[in-house]
VEXTI-954131 format. One line per 10 residues: for each residue y, z, x of N, C-alpha, C. Coordinates in nm, 4 decimals, always signed. Atoms other than C-alpha are relative to their C-alpha. Layout:
Y,Z,X,Y,Z,X,Y,Z,X; ... $
***
This chain:
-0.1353,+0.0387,-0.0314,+1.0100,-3.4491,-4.9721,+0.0011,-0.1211,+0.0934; +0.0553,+0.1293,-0.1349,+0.8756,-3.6696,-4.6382,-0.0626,-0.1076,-0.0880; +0.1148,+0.1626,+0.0750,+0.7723,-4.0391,-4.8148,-0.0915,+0.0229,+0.1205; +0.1357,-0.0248,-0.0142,+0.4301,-4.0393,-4.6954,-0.0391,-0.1908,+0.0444; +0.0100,+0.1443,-0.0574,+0.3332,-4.4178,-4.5027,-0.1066,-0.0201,+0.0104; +0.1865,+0.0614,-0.0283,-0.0111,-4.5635,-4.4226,-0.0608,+0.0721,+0.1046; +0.0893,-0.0989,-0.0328,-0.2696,-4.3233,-4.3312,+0.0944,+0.1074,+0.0381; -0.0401,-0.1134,+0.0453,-0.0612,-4.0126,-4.4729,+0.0949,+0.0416,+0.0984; -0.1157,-0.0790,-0.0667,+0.1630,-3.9919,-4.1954,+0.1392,+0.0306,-0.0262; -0.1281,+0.0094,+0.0478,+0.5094,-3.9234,-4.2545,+0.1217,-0.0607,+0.0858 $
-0.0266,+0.0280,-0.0969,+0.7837,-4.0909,-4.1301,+0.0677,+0.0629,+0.1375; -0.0544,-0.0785,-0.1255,+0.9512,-3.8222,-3.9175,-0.1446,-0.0411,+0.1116; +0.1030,-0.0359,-0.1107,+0.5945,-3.7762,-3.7356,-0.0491,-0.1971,+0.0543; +0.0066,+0.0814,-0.0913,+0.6133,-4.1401,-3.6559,+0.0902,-0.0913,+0.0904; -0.1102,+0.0414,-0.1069,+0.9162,-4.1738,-3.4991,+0.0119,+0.0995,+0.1025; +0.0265,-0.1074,-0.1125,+0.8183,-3.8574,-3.2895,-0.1158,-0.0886,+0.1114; +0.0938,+0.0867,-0.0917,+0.5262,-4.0667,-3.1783,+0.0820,-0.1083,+0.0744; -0.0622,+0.0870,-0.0718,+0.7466,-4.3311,-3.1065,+0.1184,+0.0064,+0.1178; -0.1048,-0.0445,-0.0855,+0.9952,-4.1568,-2.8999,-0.1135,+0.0856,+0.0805; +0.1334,-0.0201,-0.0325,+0.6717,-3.9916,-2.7353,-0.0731,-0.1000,+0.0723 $
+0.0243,+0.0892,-0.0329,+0.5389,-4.3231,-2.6488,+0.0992,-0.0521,+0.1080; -0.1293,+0.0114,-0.0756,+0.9041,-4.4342,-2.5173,+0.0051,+0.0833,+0.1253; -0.0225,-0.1100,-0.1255,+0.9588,-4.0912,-2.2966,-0.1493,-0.0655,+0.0972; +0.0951,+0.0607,-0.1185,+0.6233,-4.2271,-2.1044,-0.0227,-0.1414,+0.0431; -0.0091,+0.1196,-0.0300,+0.6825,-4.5718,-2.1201,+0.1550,-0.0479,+0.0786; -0.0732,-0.0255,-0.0917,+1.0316,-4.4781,-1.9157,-0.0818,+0.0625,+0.1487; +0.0925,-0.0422,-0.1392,+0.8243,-4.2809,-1.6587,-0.0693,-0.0867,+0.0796; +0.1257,+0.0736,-0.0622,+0.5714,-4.5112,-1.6070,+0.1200,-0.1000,+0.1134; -0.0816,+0.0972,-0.1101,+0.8632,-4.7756,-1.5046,+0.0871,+0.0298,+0.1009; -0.0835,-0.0493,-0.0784,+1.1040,-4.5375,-1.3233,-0.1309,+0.0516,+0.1385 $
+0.0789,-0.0129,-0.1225,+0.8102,-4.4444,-1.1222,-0.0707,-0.1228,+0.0954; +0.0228,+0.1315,-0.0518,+0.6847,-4.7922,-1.0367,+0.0831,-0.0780,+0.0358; -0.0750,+0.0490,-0.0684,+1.0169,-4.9026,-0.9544,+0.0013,+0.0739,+0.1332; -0.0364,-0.1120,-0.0871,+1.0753,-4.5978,-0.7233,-0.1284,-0.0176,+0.1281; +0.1042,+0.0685,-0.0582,+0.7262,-4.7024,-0.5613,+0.0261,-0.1196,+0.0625; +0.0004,+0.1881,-0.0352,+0.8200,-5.0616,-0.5257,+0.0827,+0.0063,+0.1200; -0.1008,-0.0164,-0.0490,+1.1350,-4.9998,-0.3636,+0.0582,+0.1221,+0.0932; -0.0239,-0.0558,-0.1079,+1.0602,-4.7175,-0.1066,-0.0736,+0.0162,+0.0982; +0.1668,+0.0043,-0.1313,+0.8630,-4.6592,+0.2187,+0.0331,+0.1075,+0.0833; +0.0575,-0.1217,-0.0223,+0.7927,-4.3545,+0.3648,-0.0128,-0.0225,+0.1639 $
+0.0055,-0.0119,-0.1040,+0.8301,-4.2459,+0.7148,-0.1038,+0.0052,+0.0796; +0.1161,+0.0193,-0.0589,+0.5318,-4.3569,+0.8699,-0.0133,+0.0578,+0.1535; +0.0412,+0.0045,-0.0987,+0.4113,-4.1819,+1.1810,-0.0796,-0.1125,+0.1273; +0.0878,+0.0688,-0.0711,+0.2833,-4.3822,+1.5052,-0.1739,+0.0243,-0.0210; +0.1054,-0.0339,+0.0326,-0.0634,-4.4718,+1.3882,-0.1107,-0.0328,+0.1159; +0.0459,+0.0716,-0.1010,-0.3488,-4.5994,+1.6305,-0.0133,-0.1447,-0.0333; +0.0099,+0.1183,+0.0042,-0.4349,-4.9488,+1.6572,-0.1001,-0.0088,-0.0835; +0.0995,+0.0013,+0.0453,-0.7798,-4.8765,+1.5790,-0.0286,+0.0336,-0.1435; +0.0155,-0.0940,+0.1285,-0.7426,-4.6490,+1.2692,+0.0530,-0.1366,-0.1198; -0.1150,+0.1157,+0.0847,-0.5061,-4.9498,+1.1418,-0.1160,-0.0800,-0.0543 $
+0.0823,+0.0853,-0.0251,-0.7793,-5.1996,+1.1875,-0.1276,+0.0578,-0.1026; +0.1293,-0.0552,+0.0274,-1.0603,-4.9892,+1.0527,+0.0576,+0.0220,-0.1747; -0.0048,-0.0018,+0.1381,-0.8432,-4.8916,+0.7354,+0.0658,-0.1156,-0.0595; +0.0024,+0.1348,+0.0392,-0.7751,-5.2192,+0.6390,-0.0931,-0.0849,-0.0216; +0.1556,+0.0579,+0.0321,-1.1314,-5.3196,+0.6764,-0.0475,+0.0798,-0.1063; +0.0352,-0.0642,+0.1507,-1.1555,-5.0276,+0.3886,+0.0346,-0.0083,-0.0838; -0.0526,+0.0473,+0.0720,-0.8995,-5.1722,+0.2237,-0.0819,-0.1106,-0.0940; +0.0956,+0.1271,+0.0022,-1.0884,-5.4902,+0.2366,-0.1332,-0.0217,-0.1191; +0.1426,-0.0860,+0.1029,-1.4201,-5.3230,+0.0860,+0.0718,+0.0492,-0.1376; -0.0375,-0.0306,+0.1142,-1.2421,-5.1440,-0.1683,+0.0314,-0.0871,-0.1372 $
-0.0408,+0.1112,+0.0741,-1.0718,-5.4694,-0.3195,-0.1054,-0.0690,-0.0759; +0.1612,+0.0269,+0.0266,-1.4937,-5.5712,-0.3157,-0.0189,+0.0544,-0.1010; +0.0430,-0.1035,+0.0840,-1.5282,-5.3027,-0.5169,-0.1469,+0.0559,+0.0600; +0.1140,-0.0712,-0.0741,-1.7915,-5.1120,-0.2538,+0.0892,+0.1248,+0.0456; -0.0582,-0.1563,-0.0329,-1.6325,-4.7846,-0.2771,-0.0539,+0.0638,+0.1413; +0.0789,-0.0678,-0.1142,-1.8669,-4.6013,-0.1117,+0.0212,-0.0733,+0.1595; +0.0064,+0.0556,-0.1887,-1.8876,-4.8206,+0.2497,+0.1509,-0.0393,+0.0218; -0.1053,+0.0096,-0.0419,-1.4905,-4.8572,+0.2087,+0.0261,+0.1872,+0.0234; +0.0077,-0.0968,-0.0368,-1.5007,-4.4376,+0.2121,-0.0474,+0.0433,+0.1820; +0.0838,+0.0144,-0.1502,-1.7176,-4.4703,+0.5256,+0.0704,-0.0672,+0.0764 $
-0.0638,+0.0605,-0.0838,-1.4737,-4.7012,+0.7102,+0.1461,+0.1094,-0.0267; -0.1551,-0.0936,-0.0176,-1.1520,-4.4416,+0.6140,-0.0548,+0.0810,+0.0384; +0.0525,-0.1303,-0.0396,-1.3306,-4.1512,+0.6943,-0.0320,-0.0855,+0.1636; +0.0110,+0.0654,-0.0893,-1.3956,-4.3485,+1.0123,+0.1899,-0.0026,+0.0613; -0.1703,+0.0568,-0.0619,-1.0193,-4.4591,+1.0816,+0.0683,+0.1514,-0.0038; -0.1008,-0.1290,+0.0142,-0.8903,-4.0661,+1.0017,-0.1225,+0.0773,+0.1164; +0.1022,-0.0594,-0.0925,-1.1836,-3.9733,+1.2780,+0.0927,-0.0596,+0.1203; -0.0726,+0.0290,-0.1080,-0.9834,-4.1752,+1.5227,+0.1379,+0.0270,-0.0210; -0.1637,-0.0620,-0.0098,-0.6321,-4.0861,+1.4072,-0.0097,+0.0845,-0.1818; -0.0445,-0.0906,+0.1415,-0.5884,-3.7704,+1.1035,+0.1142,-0.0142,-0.0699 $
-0.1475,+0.0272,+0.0900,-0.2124,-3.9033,+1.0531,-0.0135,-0.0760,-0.0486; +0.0089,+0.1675,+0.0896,-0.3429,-4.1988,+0.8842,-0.0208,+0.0506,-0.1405; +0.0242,-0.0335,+0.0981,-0.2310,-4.1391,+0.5508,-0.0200,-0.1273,-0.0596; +0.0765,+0.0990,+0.1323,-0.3117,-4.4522,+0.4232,-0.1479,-0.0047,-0.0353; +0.1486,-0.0492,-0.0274,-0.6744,-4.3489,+0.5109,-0.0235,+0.0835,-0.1236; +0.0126,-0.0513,+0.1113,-0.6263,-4.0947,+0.2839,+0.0036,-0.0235,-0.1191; -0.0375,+0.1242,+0.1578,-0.4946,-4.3049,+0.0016,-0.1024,-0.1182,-0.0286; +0.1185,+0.0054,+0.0787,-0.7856,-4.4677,+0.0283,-0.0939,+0.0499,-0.0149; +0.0734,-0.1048,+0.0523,-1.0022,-4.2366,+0.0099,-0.0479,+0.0432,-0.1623; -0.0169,-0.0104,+0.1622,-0.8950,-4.1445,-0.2958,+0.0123,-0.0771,-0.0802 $
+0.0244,+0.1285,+0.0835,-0.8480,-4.4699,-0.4532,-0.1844,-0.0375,-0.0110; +0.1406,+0.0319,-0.0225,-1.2161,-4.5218,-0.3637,-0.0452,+0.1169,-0.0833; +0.0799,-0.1254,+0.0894,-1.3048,-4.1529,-0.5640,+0.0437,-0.0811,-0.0985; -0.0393,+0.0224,+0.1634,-1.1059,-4.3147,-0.8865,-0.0568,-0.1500,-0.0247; +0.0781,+0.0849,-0.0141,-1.3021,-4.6205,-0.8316,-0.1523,+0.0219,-0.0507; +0.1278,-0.0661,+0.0489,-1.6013,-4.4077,-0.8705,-0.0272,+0.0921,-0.0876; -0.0288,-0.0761,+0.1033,-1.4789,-4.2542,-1.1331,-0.0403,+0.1816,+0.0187; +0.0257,-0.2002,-0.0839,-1.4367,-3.8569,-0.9314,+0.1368,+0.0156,-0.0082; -0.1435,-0.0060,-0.0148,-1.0442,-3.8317,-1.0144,-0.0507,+0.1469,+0.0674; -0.0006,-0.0974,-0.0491,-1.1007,-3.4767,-0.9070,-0.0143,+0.0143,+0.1480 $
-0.0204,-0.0282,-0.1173,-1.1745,-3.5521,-0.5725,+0.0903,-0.0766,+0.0363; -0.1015,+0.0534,-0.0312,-0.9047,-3.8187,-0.5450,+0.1133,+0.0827,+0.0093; -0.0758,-0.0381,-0.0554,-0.6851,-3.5837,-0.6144,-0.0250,+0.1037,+0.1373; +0.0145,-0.0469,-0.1094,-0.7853,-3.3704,-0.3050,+0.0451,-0.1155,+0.1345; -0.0215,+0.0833,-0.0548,-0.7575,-3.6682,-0.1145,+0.1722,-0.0366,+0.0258; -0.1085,+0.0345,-0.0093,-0.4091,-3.7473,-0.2374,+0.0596,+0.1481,+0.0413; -0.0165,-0.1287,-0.0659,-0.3434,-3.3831,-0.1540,+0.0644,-0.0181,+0.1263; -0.0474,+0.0341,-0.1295,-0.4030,-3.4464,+0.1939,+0.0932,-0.1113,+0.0255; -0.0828,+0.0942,-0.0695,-0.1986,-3.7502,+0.2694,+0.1743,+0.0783,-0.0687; -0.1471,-0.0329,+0.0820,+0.1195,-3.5512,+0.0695,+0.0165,+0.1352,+0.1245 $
-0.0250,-0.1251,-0.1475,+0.0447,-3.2715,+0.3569,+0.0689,-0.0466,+0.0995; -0.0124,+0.0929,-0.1315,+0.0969,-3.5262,+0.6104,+0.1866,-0.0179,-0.0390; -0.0625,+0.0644,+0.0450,+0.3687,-3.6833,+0.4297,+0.0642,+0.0194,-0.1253; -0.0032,-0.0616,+0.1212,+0.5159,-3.5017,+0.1397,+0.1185,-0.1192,-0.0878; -0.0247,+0.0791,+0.0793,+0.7386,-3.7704,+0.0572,+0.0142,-0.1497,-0.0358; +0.0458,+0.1378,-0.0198,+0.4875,-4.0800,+0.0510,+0.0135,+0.0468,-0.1634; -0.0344,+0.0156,+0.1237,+0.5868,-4.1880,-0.3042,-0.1402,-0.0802,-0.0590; +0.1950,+0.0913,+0.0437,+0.2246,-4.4313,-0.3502,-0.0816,+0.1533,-0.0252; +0.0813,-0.0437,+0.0424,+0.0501,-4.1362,-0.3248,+0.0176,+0.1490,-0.1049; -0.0675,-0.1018,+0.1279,+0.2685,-3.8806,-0.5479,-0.0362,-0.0572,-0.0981 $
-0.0255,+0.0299,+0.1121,+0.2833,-4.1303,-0.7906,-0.1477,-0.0344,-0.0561; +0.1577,+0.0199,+0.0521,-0.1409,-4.2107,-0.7766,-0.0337,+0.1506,-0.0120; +0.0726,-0.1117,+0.0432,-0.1961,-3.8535,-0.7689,+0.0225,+0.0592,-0.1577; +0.0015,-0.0801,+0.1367,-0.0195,-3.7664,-1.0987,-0.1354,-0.1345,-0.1017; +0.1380,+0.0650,+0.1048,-0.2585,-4.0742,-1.2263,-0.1228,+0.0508,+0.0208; +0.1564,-0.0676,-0.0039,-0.5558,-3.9114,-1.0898,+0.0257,+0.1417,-0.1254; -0.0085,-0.0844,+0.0574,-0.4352,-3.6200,-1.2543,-0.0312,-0.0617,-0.1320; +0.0060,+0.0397,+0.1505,-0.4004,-3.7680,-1.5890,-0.1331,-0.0758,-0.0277; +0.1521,+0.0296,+0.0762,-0.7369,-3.9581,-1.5797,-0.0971,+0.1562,+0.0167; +0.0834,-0.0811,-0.0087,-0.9026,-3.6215,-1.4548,+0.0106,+0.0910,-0.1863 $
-0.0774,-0.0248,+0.1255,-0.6932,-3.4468,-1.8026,-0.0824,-0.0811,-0.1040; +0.0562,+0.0535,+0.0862,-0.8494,-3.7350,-2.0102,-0.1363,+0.0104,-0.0148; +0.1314,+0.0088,-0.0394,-1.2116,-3.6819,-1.8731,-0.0123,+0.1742,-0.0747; -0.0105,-0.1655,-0.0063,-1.1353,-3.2439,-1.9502,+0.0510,-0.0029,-0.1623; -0.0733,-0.0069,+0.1365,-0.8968,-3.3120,-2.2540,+0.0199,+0.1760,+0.0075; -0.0599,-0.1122,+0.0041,-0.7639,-2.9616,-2.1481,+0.1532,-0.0420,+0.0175; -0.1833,-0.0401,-0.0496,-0.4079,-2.8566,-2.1775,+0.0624,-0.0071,+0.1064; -0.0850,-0.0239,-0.1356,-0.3615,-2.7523,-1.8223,-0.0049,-0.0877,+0.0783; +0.0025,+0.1659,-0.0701,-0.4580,-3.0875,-1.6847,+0.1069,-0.0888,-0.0552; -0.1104,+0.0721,+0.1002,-0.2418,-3.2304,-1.9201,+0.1284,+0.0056,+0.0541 $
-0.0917,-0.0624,-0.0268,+0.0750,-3.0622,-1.8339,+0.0312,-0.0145,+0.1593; -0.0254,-0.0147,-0.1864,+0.0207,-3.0685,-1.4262,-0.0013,-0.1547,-0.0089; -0.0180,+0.1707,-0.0093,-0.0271,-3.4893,-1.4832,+0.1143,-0.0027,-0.0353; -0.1168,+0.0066,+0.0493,+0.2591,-3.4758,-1.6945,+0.1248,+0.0273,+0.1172; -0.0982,-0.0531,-0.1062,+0.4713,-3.2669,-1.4334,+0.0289,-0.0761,+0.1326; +0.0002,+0.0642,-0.1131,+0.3377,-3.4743,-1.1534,+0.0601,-0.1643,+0.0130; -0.0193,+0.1272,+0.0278,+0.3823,-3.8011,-1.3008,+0.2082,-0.0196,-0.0003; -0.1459,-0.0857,-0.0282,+0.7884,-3.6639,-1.3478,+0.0593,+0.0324,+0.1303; -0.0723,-0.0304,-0.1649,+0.8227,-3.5513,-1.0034,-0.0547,-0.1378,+0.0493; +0.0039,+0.1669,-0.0867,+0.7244,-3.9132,-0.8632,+0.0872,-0.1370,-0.0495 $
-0.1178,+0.0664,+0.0580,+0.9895,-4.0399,-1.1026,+0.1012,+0.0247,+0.0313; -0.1373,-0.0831,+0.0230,+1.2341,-3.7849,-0.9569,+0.0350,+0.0586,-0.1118; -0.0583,-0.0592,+0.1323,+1.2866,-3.6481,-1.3029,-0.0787,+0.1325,+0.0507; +0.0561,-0.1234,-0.0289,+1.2501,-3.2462,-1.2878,-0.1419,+0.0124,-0.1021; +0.1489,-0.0572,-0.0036,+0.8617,-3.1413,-1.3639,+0.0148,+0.0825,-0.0902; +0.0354,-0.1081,+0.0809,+0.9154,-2.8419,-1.5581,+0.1734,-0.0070,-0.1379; -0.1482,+0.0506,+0.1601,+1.2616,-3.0037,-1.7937,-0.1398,-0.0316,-0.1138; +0.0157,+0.0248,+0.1138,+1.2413,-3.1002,-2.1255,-0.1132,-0.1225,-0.0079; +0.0878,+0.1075,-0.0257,+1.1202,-3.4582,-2.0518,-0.1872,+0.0375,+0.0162; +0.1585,-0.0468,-0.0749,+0.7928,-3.3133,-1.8731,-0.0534,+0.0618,-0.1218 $
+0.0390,-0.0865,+0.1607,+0.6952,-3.0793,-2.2088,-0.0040,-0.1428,-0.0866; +0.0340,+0.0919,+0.1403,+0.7354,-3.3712,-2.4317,-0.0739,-0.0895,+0.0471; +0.0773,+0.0851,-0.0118,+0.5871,-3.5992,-2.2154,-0.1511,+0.0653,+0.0105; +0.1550,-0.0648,-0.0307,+0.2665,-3.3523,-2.1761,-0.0316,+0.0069,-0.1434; +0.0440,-0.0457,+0.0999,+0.2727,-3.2652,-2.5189,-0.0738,-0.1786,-0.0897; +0.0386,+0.1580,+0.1110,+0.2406,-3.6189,-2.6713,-0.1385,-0.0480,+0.0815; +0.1343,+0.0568,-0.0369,-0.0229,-3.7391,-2.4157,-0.0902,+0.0586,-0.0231; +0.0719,-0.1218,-0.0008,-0.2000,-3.4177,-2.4837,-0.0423,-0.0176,-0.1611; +0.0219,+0.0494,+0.1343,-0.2229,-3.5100,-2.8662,-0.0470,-0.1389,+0.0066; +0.0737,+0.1258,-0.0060,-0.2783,-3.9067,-2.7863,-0.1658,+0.0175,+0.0265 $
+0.1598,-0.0390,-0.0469,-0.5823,-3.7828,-2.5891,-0.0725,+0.0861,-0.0536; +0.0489,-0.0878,+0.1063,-0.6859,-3.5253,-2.8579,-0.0351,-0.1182,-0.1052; +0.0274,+0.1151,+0.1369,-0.6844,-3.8681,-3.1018,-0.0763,-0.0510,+0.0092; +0.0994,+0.1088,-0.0710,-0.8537,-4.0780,-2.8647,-0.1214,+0.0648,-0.0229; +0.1049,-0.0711,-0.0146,-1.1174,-3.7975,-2.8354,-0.1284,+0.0265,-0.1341; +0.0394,-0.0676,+0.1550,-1.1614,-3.7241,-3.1922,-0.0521,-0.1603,-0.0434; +0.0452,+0.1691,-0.0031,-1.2172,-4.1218,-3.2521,-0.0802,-0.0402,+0.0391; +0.1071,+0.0019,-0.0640,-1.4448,-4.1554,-3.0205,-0.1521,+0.0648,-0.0392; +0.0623,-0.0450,+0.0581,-1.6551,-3.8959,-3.1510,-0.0489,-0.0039,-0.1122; +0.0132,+0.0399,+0.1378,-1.6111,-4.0097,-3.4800,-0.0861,-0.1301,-0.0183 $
+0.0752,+0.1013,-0.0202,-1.7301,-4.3566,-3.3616,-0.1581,-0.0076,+0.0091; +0.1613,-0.0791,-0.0066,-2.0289,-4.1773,-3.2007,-0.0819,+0.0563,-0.0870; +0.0440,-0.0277,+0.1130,-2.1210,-4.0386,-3.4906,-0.0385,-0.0632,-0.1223; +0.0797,+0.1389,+0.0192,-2.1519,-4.3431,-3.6765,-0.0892,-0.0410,+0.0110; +0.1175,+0.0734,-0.0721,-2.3533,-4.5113,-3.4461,-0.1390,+0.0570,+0.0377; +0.1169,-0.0725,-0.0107,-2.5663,-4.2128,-3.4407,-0.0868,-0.0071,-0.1216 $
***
């Protein structure tokens, strides 16, 4: 009954993709505006901690993860409210490709600071690269949710389900492709 299009899909199932694609290509920008355009009640930090995570900043930009870790872990030794310390931290794990401990990282600075929007909105990306690295469901679904709540859009609506479900199939495609590639080349 479905006309049938290039490589057997039909067209309902590719205007699902495409509205699928859309629902996360709204997120992505409602959350990166929402980022751009807020700032977060910063506690009095020290002078020193400032100084020190900015010199990890510095490193990081290098791309020397590791000895920019060693200068935040340094700057949250002289002051623990330094959540930008934390934020890098964790930028420095997804650097080194450890989303799993980034998100711990972004964890902490959301303790501090539950509504620093930089690091809501990097944690649902840690989430979602950790999800792509697992290609489980439940990673899937908590990126999805998280990525939603740093948009302000509710986490557990409609939006959040379709947006988990489609990335959750993209990354099932990607996976299967990959493997398929590998197999090839094997």
């Amino acid at each position: 009954m479905l006309e049938r299009v290039a490589g057997g899909v039909t067209l309902r199932e590719k205007f699902m993709q495409s509205r699928i694609m859309l629902a996360g290509i709204a997120v992505a920008i409602a959350t990166a505006s929402s980022v751009a355009y807020c700032k977060t009640a910063e506690p009095r930090i020290a002078p020193l901690s400032m100084q020190l995570t900015r010199s990890g900043e510095a490193l990081l930009n290098s791309h020397k993860a590791q000895a920019a870790i060693d200068q935040f872990e340094t700057a949250l030794a002289v002051d623990p409210k330094n959540t930008r310390a934390y934020i890098g931290i964790a930028r420095s794990y997804d650097q080194l490709g450890l989303p799993g401990r980034a998100v711990k990282f972004y964890r902490e600075a959301l303790a501090i600071d539950p509504n620093d929007l930089t690091a809501l909105s990097e944690q649902g990306e840690a989430y979602m690269a950790r999800a792509y690295t697992y290609y489980k469901r439940k990673y899937v679904e908590r990126a999805a949710a998280m990525t939603c709540k740093a948009a302000g859009l509710d986490p557990q609506g409609n939006l959040a389900r379709l947006l988990s479900r489609g990335a959750y199939r993209i990354m099932k495609s990607r996976a299967e492709r990959l493997s398929d590639k590998s197999d090839l080349a094997a």
